[in-house]
C-alpha positions in Angstrom: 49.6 57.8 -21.8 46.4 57.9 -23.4 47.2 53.8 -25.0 47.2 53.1 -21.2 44.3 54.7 -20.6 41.8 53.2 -23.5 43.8 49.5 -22.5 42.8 50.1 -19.0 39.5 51.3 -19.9 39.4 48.1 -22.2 40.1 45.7 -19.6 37.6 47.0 -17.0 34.8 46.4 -19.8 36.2 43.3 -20.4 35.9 42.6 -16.6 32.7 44.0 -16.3 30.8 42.6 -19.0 31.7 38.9 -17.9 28.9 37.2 -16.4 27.6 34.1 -15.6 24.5 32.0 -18.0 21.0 32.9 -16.5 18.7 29.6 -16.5 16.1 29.7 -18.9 12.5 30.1 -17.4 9.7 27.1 -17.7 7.3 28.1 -20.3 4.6 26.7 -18.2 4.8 25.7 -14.6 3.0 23.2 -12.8 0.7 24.3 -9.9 0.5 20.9 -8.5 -3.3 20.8 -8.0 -3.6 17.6 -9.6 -1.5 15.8 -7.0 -3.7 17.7 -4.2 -6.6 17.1 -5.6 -6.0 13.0 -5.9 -5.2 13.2 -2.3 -8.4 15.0 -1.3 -10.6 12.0 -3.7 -8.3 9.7 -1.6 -8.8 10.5 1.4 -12.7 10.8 0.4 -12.9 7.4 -1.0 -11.5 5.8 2.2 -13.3 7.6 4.5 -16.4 6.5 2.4 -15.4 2.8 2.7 -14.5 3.1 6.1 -18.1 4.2 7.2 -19.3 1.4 5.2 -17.0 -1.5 6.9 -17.8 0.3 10.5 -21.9 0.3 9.5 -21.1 -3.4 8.4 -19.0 -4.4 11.4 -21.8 -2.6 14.0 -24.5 -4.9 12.0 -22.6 -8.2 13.2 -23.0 -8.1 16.7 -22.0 -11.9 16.8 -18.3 -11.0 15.5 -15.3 -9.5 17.5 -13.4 -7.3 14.9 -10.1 -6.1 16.0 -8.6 -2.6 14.2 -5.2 -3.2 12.7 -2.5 -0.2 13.4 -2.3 -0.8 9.3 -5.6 0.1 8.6 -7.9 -2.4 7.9 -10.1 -4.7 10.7 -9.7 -8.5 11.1 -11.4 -11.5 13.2 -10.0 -14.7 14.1 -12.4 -17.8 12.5 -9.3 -20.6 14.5 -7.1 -19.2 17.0 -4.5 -20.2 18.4 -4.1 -19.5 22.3 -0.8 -21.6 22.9 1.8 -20.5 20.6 3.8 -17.1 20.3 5.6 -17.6 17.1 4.4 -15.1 14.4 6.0 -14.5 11.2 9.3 -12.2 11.3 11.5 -10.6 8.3 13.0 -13.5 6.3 10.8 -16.2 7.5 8.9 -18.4 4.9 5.7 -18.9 5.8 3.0 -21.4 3.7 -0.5 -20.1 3.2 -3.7 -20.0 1.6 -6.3 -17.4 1.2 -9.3 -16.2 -0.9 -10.5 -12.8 -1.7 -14.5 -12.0 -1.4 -16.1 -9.1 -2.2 -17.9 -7.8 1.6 -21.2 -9.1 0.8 -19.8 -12.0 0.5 -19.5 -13.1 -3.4 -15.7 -14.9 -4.3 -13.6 -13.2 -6.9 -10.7 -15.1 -6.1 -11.4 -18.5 -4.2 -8.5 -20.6 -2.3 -8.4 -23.8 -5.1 -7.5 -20.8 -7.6 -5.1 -19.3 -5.3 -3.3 -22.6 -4.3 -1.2 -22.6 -1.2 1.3 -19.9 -1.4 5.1 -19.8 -0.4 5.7 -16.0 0.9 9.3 -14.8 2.1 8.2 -11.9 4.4 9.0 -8.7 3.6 11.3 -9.9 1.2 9.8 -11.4 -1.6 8.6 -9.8 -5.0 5.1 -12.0 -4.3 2.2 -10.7 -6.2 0.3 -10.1 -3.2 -1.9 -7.2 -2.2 -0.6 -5.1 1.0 -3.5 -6.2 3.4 -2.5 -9.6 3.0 1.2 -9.3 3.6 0.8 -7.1 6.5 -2.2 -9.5 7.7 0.4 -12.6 7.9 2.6 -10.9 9.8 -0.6 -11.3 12.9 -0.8 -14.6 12.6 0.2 -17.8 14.1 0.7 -21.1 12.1 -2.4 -23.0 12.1 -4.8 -19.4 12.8 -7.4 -18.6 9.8 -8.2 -14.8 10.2 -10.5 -13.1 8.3 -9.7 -9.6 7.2 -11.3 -6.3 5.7 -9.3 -4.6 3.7 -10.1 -1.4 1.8 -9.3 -0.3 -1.3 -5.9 1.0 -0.6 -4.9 -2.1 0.8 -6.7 -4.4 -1.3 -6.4 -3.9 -5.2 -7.2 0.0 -4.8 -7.5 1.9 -8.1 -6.5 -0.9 -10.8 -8.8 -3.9 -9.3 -8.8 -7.0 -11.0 -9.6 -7.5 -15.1 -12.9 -8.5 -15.3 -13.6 -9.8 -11.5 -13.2 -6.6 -9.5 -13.5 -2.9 -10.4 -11.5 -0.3 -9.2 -11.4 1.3 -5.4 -13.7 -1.8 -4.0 -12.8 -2.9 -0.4 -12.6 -6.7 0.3 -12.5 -9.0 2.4 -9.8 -12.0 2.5 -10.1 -15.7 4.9 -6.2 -16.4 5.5 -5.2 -19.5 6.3 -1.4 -19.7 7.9 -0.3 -23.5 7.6 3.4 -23.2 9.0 6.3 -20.6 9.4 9.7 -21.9 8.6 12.1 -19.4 10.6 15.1 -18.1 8.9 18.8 -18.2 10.4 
């Protein structure tokens, strides 16, 4: 009787003292204030450009700017009244475009630029957001001139030696022809 009693108690204990691993603890943990705080000097630095493009665009009283839903402002310089095509997903479109600073000085002109081949939405281009999205309001045949900020221009990396970083520009787009897809 008392063999059965010790192996009894023995299994319980046995039962008992199973238990599953405990996760180890971080020895340091991340309070995420960096990734707060880059949104806050974000948001800053575009509010500070946008003031500057509004104070810029309220100077030109001879211009019609138009606000983009994407965030930056355009104008037309040749319009086109006649057609409706505009570029959609998986069209090729041909174009060529410079990039200024907004005073007006080139950093990248058209001749160095070249006409361009651009699949929309679909192509690995090296092209900055503003002018991808800016395409996509265009006709064949339209120059537009847009003003992008930072964000949607070259934004925190700029470009080596011709642009520093967070600078809004302002790109003249010419669209010479869309080539729909099937």
């Amino acid at each position: 009787m008392l063999y059965k009693l010790f192996y009894s108690t023995l299994f319980f204990a046995l039962i008992i003292s199973c238990k599953s691993p405990e996760a180890r603890r971080p020895v340091q943990s991340a309070s995420g204030t960096f990734i707060k705080e880059s949104a806050e000097r974000n948001k800053k630095i575009y509010d500070e450009e946008k003031s500057y493009i509004e104070k810029m665009m309220a100077n030109d009283s001879t211009t019609d700017y138009i606000s983009s839903e994407n965030g930056f402002w355009y104008f037309y310089n040749k319009r086109d009244t006649t057609s409706t095509e505009k570029p959609d997903l998986g069209d090729i479109v041909k174009f060529s475009y410079n990039i200024k600073d907004l005073n007006g000085s080139i950093i990248l002109s058209e001749e160095e630029n070249g006409v361009q081949q651009y699949k929309v939405d679909q192509s690995n281009q090296d092209l900055i957001s503003g002018v991808r999205e800016g395409i996509k309001l265009m006709k064949a045949g339209e120059t537009v001139t847009f003003l992008f900020p930072s964000y949607k221009a070259f934004g925190y990396y700029g470009i080596e030696a011709k642009l520093g970083t967070n600078i809004p520009v302002q790109s003249t787009i010419t669209l010479h022809s869309i080539e729909q897809s099937n």
